[in-house]
C-alpha positions in Angstrom: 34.4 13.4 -33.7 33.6 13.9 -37.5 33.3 9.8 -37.7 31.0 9.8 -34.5 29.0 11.6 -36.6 29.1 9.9 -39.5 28.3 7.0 -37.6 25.3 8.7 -35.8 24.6 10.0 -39.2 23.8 6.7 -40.8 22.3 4.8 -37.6 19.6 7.3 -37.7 18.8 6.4 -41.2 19.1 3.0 -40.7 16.8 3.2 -37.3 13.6 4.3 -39.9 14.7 2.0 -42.6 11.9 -0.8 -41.4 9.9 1.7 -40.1 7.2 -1.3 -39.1 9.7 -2.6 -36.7 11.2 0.6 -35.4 7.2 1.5 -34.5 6.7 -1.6 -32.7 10.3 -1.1 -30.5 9.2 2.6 -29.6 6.1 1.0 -28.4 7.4 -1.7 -26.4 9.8 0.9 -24.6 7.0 3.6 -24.4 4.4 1.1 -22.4 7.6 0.2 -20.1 8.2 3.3 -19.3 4.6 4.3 -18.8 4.9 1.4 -16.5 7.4 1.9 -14.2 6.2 5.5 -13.7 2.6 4.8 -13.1 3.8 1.6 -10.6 6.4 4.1 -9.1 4.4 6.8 -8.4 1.6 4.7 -7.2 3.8 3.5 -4.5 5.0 7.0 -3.8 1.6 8.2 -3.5 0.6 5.4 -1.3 4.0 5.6 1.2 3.1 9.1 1.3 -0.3 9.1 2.2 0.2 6.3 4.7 3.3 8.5 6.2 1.0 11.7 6.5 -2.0 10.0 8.1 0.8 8.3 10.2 2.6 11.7 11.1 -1.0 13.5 12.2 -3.0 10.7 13.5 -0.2 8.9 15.8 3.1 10.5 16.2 3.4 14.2 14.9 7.1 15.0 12.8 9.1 14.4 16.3 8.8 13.0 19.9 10.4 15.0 22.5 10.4 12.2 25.7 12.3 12.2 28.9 15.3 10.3 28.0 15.3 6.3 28.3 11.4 6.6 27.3 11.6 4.9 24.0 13.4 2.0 25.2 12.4 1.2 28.4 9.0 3.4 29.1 6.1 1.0 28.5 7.6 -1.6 31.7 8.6 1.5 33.8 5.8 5.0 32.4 6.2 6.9 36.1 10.2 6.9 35.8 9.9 8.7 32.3 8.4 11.7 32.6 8.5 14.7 31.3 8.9 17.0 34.6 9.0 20.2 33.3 7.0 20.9 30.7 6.8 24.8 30.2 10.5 25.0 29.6 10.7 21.7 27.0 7.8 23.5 25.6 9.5 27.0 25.1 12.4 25.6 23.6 10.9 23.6 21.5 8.4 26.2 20.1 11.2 28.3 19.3 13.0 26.4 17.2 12.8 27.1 13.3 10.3 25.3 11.3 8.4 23.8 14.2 4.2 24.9 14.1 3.2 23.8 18.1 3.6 21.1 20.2 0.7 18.2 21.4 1.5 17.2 25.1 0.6 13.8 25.6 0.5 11.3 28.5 -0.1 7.2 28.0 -1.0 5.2 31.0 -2.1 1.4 30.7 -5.0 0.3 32.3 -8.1 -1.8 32.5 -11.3 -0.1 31.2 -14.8 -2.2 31.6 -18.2 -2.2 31.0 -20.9 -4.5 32.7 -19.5 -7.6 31.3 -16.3 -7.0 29.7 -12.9 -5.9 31.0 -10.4 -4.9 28.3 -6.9 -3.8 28.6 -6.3 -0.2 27.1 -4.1 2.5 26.6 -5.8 5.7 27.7 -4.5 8.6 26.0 -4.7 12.2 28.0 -4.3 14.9 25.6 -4.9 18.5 24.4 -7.8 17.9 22.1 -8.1 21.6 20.4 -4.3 21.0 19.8 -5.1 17.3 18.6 -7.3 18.0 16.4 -5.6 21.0 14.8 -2.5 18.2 14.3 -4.9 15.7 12.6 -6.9 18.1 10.6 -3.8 17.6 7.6 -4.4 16.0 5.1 -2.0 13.8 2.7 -2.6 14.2 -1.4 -5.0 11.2 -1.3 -6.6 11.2 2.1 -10.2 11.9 1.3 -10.8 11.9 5.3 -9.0 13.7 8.6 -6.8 11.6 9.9 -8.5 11.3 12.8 -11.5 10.5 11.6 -15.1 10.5 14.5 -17.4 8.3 13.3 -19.9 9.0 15.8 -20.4 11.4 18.8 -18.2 14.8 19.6 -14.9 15.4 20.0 -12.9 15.7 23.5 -14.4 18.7 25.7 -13.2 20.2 28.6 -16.3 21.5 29.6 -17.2 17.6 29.7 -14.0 16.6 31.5 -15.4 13.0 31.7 -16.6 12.6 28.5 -14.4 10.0 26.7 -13.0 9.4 22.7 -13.5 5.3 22.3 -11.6 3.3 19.7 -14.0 1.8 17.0 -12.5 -1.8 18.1 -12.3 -0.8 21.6 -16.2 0.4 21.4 -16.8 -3.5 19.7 -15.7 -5.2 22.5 -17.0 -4.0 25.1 -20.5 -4.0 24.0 -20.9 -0.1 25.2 -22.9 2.7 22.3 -22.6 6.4 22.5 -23.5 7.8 25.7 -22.5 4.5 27.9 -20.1 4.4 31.1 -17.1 2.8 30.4 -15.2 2.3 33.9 -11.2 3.0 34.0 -8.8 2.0 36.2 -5.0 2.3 36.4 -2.1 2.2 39.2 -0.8 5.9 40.2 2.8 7.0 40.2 3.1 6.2 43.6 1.5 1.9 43.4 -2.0 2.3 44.3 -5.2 2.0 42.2 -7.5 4.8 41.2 -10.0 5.1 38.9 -12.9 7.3 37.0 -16.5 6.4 35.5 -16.2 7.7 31.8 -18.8 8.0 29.8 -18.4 7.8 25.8 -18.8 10.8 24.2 -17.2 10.1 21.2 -15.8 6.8 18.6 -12.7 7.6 16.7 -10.6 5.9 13.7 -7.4 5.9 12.8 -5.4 4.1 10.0 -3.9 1.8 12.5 -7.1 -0.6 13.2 -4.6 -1.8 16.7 -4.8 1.6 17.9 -8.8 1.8 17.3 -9.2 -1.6 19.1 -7.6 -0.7 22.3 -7.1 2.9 22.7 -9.4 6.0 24.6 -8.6 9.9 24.4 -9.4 11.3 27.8 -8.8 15.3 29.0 -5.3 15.6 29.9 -6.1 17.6 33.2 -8.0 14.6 34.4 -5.8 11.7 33.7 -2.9 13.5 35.1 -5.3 13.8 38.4 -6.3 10.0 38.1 -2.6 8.6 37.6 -1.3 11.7 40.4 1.0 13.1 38.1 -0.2 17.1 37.7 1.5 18.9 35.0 3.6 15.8 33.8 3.9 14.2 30.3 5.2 11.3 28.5 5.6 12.8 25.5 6.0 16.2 23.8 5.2 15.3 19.7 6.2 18.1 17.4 4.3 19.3 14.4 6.3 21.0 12.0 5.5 23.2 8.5 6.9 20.5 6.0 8.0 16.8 6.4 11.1 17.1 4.5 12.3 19.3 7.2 12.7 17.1 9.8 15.7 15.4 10.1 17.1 19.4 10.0 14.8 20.4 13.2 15.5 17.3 14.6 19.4 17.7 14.8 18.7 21.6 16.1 16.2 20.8 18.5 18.3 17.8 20.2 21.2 21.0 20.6 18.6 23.0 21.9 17.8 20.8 24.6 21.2 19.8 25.6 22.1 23.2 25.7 19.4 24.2 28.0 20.3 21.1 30.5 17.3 19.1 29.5 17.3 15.2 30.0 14.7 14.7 26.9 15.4 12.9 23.8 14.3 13.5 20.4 12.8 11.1 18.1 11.6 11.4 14.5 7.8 9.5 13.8 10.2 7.0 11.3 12.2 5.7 14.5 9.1 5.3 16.2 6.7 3.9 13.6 7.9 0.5 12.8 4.6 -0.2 10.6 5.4 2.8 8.0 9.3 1.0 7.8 7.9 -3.0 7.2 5.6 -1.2 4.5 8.0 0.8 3.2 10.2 -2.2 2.5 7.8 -3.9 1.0 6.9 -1.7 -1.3 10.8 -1.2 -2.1 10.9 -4.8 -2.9 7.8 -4.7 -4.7 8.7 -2.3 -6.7 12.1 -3.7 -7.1 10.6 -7.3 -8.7 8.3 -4.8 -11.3 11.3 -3.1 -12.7 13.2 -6.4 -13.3 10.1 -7.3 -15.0 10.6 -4.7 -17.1 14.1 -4.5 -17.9 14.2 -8.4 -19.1 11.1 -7.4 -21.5 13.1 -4.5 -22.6 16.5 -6.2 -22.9 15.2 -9.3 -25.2 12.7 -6.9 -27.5 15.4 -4.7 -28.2 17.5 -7.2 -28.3 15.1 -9.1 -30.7 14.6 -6.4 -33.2 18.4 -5.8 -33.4 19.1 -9.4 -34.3 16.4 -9.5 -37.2 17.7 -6.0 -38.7 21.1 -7.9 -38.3 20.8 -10.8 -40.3 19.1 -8.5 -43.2 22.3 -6.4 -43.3 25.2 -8.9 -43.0 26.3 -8.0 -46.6 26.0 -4.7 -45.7 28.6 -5.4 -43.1 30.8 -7.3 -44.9 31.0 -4.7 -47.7 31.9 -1.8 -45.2 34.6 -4.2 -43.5 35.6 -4.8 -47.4 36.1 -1.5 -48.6 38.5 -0.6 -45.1 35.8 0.1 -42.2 37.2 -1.5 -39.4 35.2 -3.5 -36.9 35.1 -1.0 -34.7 33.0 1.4 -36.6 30.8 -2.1 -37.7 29.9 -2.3 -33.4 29.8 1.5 -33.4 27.1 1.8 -36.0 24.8 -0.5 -34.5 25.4 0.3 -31.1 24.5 3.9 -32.4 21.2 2.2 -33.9 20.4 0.9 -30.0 21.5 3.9 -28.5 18.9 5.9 -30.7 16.2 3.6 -29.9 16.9 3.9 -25.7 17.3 7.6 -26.2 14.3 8.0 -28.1 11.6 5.1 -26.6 12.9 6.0 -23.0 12.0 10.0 -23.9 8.7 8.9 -25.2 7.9 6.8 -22.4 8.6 9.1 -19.4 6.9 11.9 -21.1 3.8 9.5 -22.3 4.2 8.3 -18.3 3.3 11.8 -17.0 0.3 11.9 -19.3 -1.3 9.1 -18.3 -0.5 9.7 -14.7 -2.3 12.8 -15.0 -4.9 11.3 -16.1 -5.3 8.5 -13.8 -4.5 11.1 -10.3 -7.6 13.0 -12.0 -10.0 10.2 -12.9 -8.6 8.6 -9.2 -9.0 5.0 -8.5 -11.2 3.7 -5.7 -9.0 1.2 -3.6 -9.9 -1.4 -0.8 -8.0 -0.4 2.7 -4.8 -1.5 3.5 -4.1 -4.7 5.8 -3.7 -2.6 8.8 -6.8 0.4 8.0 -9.8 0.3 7.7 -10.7 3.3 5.6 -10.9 2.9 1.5 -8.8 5.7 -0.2 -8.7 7.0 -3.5 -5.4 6.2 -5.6 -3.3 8.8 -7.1 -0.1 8.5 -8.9 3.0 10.8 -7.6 5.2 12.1 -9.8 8.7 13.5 -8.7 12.2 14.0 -10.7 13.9 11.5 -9.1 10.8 8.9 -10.2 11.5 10.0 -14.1 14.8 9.9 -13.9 15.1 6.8 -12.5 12.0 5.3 -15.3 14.4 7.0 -17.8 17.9 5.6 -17.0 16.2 1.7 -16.1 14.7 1.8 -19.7 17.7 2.9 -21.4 20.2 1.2 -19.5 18.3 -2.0 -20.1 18.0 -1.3 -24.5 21.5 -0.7 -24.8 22.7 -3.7 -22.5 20.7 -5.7 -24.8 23.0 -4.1 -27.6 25.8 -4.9 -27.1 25.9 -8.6 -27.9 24.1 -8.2 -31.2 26.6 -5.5 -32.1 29.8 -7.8 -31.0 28.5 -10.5 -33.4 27.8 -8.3 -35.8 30.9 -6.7 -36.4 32.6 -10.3 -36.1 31.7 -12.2 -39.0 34.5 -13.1 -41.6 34.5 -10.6 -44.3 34.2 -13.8 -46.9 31.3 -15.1 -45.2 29.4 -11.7 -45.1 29.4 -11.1 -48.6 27.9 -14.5 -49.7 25.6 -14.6 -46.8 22.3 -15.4 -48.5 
């Protein structure tokens, strides 16, 4: 113990003896650091807001369906059904952690004006209990996630007053106040229909959804499609995100207990956009930090190898006068290890700093491939973000350590004190 600290003793000496070159190091670990924080957090901020919007535009937390729906509802929608609702409902509604429930029933159809027909997804649903889900709003969402760029909202007082997809509104050539014509096949095969008129255009983060989806009244797309008091889906909204895989595996026990045939499905089993993006980003991300850690690993390991071919007599002597090798690699190992304790501190704290400073300044960025909303960028800042910036910096300066160290503390004592 009393050599370690000898040997930490001197390295910290030694680490300020060129104080030039020490500066320079500090610096080139500081702006890595600062880096990967500001790139991490960026795409923690951007996952996040795309999840929330996701969550409360699309899919709430959780999906309660009649079982088999997930899998094999969109060729078979009338054998998936939920049957009854008021008792999925109450159990759902009493389960910890859960706010309400938005009922929600998807029928395929044709919808078309006077010269275009269009297939669409109408959407019956609750639209005071809608629009309470999408009012959320993620750390960098500047809009709802439901967003109505023009007209009013779903009323029931105006049961055939219709919410029209931006894209969907586009291509049929209709404006606010036109009939849109609907028609669809009823549970039991025949064809039925309504005259809608557009009351509303909505957007969502998902341009597919805008192009070929319509909110209608609940109440009267059950009566068009002859299923009263029926539902697809059940989606959950909950108090916090992170609680959902817990309500999730209660809720599922709930409903088997209760001799329910529904299934429960989290919005990340349902939303394959959010898990393509996700990866991306992960791999994204994953390229920067390599980036990074070869920059750190040959500056470090650049500086080391000038300091070491200054101090080769100095090595020699020590090796001369009884030091053995070992304390030769421990010494300037102890130099690196200062360095990636000391740069990789800087950095991270520097990181938050300037991440501050960036979330409050904000950055205006163009939507992403599948939005069509601009959004104002924000960095995210979370433990497991720093600690991570923190060990990738360090790891990477004492890796580049060790082989300066090995050669160092292997040179023949002969050579090392003529070594001009």
């Amino acid at each position: 113990m009393r050599q370690i600290k000898t040997l930490l003793s001197i390295a910290w000496r030694n680490v300020f003896r060129n104080r030039r070159r020490t500066l320079l190091t500090l610096s080139i670990l500081a702006i890595g650091c600062v880096g990967l924080v500001l790139i991490g957090g960026y795409f923690d901020n951007v996952l996040e807001g795309m999840r929330e919007q996701m969550i409360h535009s699309q899919y709430g937390h959780l999906q309660v369906n009649a079982s088999g729906y997930y899998q094999k509802g969109v060729t078979a929608p009338y054998d998936y059904l939920i049957r009854d609702v008021a008792r999925a409902e109450a159990e759902i509604e009493k389960t910890p952690h859960v706010l309400f429930t938005v009922p929600r029933l998807k029928i395929s159809g044709m919808a078309s004006s006077e010269t275009t027909t269009v297939a669409v997804v109408a959407l019956g649903t609750d639209h005071i209990r809608e629009t309470r889900m999408g009012s959320a709003k993620a750390l960098n969402v500047t809009i709802p996630s439901i967003h109505i760029l023009e007209g009013r909202d779903l009323d029931e007082s105006d049961p055939y007053g219709v919410l029209v997809g931006k894209g969907l509104l586009k291509s049929l050539g209709l404006k606010l106040g036109d009939t849109i014509n609907f028609l669809t096949t009823r549970e039991a095969g025949a064809l039925d229909g309504a005259p809608f008129r557009v009351r509303g255009v909505f957007e969502t983060i998902v341009k597919d959804a805008d192009d070929r989806s319509m909110k209608v009244n609940l109440g009267v797309l059950q009566k068009i499609a002859g299923v009263p008091n029926q539902l697809h889906t059940l989606m959950v909204v909950l108090d916090d995100t992170k609680n959902v895989d817990e309500v999730k595996s209660d809720l599922s026990r709930r409903l088997q207990a209760a001799r329910l045939p529904l299934e429960t499905l989290t919005w990340n089993e349902v939303d394959t956009v959010y898990r393509q993006y996700d990866a991306l980003h992960q791999k994204i991300c994953l390229i920067v930090q390599m980036i990074i850690c070869v920059v750190f690993f040959f500056s470090v390991a650049n500086t080391v190898n000038m300091a070491l071919m200054e101090r080769i007599r100095e090595f020699g002597t020590m090796m001369a006068i009884g030091n053995g090798r070992g304390s030769v690699f421990g010494m300037i190992f102890m130099e690196v290890f200062l360095f990636a304790v000391v740069g990789s501190l800087i950095g991270v704290l520097a990181g938050c700093v300037v991440a501050r400073i960036v979330s409050s300044i904000g950055i205006e960025m163009p939507p992403p491939p599948l939005g069509t909303n601009s959004y104002t960028a924000m960095i995210t800042l979370s433990w497991p973000l720093l600690i991570q910036s923190y060990f990738i910096s360090m790891i990477s300066t004492l890796l580049s350590g060790i082989l300066p160290a090995y050669r160092g503390c292997h040179f023949r004592i002969i050579e090392a004190l003529g070594y001009v």
